[in-house]
C-alpha positions in Angstrom: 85.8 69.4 86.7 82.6 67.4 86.3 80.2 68.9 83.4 77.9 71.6 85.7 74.3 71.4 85.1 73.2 74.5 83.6 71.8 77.1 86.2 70.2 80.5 86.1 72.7 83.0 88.0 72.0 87.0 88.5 74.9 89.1 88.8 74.0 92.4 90.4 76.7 95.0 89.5 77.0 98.8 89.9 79.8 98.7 87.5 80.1 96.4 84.3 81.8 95.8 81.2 82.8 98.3 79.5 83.8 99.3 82.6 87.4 97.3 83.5 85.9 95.6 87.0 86.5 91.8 88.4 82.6 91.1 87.5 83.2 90.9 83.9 85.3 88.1 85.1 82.7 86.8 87.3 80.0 87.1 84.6 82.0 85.4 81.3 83.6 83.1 83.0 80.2 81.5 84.9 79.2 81.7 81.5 82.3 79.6 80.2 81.2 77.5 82.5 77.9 76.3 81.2 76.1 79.0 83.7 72.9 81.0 81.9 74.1 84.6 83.4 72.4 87.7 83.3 73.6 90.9 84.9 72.0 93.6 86.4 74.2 97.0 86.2 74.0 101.0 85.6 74.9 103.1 82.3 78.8 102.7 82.2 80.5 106.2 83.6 83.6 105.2 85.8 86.0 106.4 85.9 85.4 109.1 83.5 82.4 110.2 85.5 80.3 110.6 82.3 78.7 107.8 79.8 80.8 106.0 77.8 80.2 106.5 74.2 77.7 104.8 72.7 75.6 104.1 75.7 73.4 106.4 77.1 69.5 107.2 78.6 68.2 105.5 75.0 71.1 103.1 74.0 72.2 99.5 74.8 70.3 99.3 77.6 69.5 95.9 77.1 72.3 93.6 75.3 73.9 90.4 75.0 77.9 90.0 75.1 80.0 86.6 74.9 76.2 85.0 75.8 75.9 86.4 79.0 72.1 89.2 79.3 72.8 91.8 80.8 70.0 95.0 81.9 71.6 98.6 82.5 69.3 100.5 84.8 69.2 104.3 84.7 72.0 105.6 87.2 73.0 109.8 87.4 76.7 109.4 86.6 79.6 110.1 89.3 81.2 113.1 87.4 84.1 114.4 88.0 84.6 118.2 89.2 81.7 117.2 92.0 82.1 114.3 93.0 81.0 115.0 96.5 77.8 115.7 94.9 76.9 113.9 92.1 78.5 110.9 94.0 75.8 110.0 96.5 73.2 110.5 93.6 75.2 107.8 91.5 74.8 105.2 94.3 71.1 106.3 95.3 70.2 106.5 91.5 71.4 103.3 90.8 69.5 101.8 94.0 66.5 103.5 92.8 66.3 102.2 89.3 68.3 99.0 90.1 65.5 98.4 92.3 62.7 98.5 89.3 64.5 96.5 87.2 65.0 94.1 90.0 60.9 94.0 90.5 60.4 93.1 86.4 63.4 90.5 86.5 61.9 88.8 89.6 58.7 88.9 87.7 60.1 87.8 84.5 62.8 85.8 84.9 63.7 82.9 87.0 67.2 82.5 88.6 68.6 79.8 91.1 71.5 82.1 92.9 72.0 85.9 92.9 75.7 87.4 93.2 76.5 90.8 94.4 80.0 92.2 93.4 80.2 94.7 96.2 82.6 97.3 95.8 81.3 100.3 96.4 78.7 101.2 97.3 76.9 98.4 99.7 73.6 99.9 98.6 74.0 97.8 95.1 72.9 95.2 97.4 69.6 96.0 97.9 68.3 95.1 94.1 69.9 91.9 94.7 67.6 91.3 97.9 64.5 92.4 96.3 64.8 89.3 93.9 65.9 87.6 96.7 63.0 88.0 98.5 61.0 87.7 95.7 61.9 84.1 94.6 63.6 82.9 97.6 66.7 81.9 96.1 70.1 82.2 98.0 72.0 85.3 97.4 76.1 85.7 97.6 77.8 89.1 98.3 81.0 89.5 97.5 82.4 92.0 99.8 85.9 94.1 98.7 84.8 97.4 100.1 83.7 97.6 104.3 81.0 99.8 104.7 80.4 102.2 106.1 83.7 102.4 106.9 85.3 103.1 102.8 82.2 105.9 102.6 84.0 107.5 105.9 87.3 106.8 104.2 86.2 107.6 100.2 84.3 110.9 100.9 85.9 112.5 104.1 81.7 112.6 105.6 81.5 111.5 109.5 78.0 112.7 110.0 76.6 110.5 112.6 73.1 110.2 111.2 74.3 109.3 107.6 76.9 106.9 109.2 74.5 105.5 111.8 71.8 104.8 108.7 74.5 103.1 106.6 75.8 100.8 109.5 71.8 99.3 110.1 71.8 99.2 105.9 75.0 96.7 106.0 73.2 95.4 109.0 70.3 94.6 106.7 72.3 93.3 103.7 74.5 91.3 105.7 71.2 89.4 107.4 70.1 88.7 103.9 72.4 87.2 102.7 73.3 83.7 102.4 77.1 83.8 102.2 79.5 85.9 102.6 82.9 86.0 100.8 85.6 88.3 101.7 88.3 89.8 99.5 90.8 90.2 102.9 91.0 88.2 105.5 91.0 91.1 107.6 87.6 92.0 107.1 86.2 89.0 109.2 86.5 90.8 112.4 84.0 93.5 111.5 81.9 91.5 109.3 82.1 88.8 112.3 80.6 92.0 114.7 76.7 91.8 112.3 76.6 88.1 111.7 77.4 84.6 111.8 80.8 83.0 111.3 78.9 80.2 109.1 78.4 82.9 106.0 82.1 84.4 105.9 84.2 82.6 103.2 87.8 84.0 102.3 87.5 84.6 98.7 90.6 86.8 97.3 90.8 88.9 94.3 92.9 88.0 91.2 95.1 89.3 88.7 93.8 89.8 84.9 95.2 86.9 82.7 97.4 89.8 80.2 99.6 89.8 83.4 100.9 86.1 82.8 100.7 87.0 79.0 103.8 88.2 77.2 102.4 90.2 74.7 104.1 93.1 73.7 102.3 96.6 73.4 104.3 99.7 72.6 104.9 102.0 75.6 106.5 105.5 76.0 110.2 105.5 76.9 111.2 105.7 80.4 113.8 107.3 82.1 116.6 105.2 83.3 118.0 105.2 87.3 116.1 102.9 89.5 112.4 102.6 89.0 110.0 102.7 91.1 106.5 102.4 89.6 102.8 103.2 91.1 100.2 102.3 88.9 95.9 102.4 89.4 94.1 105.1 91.1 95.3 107.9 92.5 92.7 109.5 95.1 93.2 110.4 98.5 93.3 106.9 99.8 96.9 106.4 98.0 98.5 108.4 100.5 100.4 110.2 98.0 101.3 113.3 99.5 103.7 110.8 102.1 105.2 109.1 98.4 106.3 112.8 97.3 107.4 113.9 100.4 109.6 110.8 99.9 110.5 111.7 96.4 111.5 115.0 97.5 114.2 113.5 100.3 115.5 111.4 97.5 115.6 114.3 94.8 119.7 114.0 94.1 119.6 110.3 94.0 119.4 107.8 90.8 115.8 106.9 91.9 112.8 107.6 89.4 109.4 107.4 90.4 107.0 105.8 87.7 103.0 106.7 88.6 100.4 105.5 86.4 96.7 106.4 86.3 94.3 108.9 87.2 92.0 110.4 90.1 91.3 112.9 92.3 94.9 113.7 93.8 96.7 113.7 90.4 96.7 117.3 89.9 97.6 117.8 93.8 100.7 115.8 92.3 101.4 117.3 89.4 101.4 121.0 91.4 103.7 119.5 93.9 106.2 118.2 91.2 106.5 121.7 89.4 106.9 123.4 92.7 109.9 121.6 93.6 111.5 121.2 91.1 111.3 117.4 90.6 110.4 116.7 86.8 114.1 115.0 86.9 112.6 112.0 88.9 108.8 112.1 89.6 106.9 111.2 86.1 103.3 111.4 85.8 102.6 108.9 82.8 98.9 109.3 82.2 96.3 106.6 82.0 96.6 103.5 79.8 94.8 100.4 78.7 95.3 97.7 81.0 96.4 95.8 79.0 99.8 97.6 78.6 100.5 97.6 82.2 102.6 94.3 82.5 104.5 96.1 79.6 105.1 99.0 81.9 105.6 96.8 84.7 108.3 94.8 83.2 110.4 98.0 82.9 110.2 98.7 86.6 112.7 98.2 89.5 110.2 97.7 91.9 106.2 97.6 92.5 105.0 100.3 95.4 101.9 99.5 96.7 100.4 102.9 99.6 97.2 103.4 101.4 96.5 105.9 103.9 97.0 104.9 107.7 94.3 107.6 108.5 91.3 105.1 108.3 91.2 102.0 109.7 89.0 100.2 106.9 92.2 100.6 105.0 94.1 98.6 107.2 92.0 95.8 106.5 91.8 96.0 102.7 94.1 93.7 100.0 94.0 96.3 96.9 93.5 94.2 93.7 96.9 95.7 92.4 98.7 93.7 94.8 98.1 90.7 93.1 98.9 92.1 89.9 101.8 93.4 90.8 102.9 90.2 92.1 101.7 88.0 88.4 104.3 90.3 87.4 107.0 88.8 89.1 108.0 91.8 90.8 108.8 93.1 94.2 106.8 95.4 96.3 107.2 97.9 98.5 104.5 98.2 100.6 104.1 101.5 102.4 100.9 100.2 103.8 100.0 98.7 107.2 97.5 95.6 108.0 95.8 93.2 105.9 98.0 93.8 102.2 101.0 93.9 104.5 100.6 90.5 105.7 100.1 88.9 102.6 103.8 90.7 101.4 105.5 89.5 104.5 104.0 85.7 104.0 104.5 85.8 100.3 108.0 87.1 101.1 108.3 89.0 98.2 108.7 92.4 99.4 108.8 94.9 102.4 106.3 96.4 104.5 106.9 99.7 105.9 104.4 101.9 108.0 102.8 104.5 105.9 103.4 106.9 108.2 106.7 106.6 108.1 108.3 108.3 105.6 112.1 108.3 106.8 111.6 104.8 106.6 110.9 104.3 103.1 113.7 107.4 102.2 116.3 105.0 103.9 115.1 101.6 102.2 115.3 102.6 99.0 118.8 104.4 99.3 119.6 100.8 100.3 118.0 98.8 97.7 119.7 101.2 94.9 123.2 100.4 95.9 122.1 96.6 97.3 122.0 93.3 95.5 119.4 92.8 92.5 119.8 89.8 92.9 117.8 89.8 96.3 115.0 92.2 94.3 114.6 89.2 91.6 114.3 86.5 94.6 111.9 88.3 96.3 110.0 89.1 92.8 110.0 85.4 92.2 108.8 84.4 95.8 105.6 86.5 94.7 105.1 84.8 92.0 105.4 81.8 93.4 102.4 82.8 96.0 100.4 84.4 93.6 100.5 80.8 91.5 99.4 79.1 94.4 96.7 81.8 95.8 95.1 84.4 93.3 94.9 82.9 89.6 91.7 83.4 88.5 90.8 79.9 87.6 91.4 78.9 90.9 89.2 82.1 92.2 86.0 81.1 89.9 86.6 77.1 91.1 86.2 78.5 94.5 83.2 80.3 93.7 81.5 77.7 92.2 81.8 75.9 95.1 80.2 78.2 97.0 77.4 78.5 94.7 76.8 75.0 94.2 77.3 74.8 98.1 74.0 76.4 98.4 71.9 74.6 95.5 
């Protein structure tokens, strides 16, 4: 690629390094790149839902990593116990004080595009816009969450006020933006509903580069039988209650289920294990660094990958593990419908069984313990192979250059 001439890029950010998200990625690698990036972002609390160490009301609010600037704002953190609480203040607090900052940067500091990593919440957008306005530069949001559909979905709330206020505030964001990229290709329907087709752009998450690496970590013994492993968050979107309800079927068989992580519904698990009886097959390994996981992975049988069908924004979504499960090299079971479905049945490197369905799933896997592995390692390969051609992330910060330069 052609030497870049330096430009002056803001990265707004609820959620930043230290904190494991995809716009650390974003940020170093623009830097890499002979970009000048500065980031915009809140005190790190996720998932923990309190500060990290080290950083708090009167510490690094201001500092400088692998060249790139970055400004943490004053945000409440999410907590844990009450999260139904404290979250909404977390988002709000951030779009508050986000919003100050983003008054003294436009002031300040000059930039020539502004990126929004939008997970949750969409209201991170609205710093972004005030800088926007301010210096009339074009701004990029990077959507992997649909509002306000994943608040419906995240927090269980279908108040019609709060939803009807949030629909006119993507409404808002969407308008001012200049380009849109999409994580899933089934987001463009609803995205397509509040603006033109000229700002959507398919733009699909990657897989951290320790995936492809073959670094050995040490790693807790696991049980032997056939392995199936969950690993990331485990909240009420995972539709784990359907996964245990499977594991309980499948008791007396040589199956052991591998989950890995934290959130909400964990202890739901863990109370579900004890009272039936199923610390024989159902292990709850804790969290770990991340970069253990293709240590853990490499153990594994097979890769399941489960959302709830109760929301439809779920349907649409491509969770970021996906594509980490397939650098791996393994095979998935997806006990998910829509959007991550398709890209297993196209990639071939898997199967895709409604989530509802829990008979389903109980009868595949009794088949895949006494099939051919050899038809497991094809279809672990096959992913691979897609994940190579779709979802490295040098390919993934090519594409975004393009679409920053596109608007220079």
């Amino acid at each position: 690629m052609e030497q870049i001439k330096k430009k002056r890029i803001l990265l707004v950010s609820q959620n930043f390094y230290p904190e494991n998200f995809k716009s650390n990625d974003i940020a170093f690698e623009l830097q890499k790149k002979g970009y000048q990036v500065t980031v915009l972002t809140g005190i790190p609390n996720y998932p923990q839902g309190k500060y990290y160490p080290g950083y708090g009301l009167f510490k690094k609010r201001i500092e400088t990593i692998n060249g790139v600037k970055i400004y943490r704002c004053l945000q409440i953190p999410r907590g844990k116990k009450y999260t139904k609480f404290l979250l909404p203040l977390t988002y709000l607090s951030f779009m508050f004080f986000g919003s100050l900052w983003a008054i003294c940067l436009g002031i300040f500091k000059r930039f020539d595009s502004i990126l929004v990593h939008q997970v949750s919440p969409i209201t991170q957008t609205f710093p972004a816009i005030i800088v926007k306005k301010m210096q009339r530069k074009p701004l990029i949001i990077w959507v992997l969450d649909l509002w306000p559909d994943a608040f419906i979905s995240g927090s269980g709330i279908n108040n019609r006020f709060i939803i009807s206020l949030l629909d006119k505030y993507v409404d808002f964001s969407y308008k001012n933006s200049n380009k849109i990229l999409i994580s899933s290709k089934g987001f463009k329907e609803s995205i397509l509903e509040k603006t033109g087709n000229e700002k959507i752009q398919y733009f699909p998450n990657w897989a951290e580069e320790y995936f492809l690496q073959t670094e050995k970590h040490t790693i807790p013994e696991l049980p032997g039988g056939f392995k199936i492993m969950l690993a990331g968050n485990l909240g009420i979107s995972q539709n784990l209650e359907n996964i245990m309800y499977a594991a309980l079927q499948l008791k007396e068989e040589n199956v052991r289920w591998i989950i890995l992580g934290d959130g909400s519904r964990k202890e739901w698990v863990e109370n579900f294990v004890r009272e039936n009886s199923l610390q024989g097959s159902v292990f709850l390994m804790g969290k770990y660094p991340v970069e253990t996981m293709p240590n853990f992975y490499e153990k594994a049988d097979m890769m399941i990958l489960s959302l709830n069908n109760k929301y439809d924004d779920l349907k649409k979504v491509v969770p970021a593990r996906l594509q980490s499960y397939m650098a791996s090299g393994k095979p998935v079971i997806g006990f998910i419908e829509g959007a991550a479905a398709d890209v297993i049945i196209e990639a071939n490197c898997g199967f895709a069984i409604n989530p509802d369905n829990i008979n389903e799933l109980v009868n595949l896997i009794r088949n895949l313990v006494v099939g051919d592995i050899h038809q497991l390692s094809a279809l672990g390969i096959n992913g691979k192979a897609y994940f190579d051609t779709h979802f490295t992330k040098q390919k993934c910060i090519d594409n975004l250059i393009e679409q920053i330069e596109g608007l220079n």
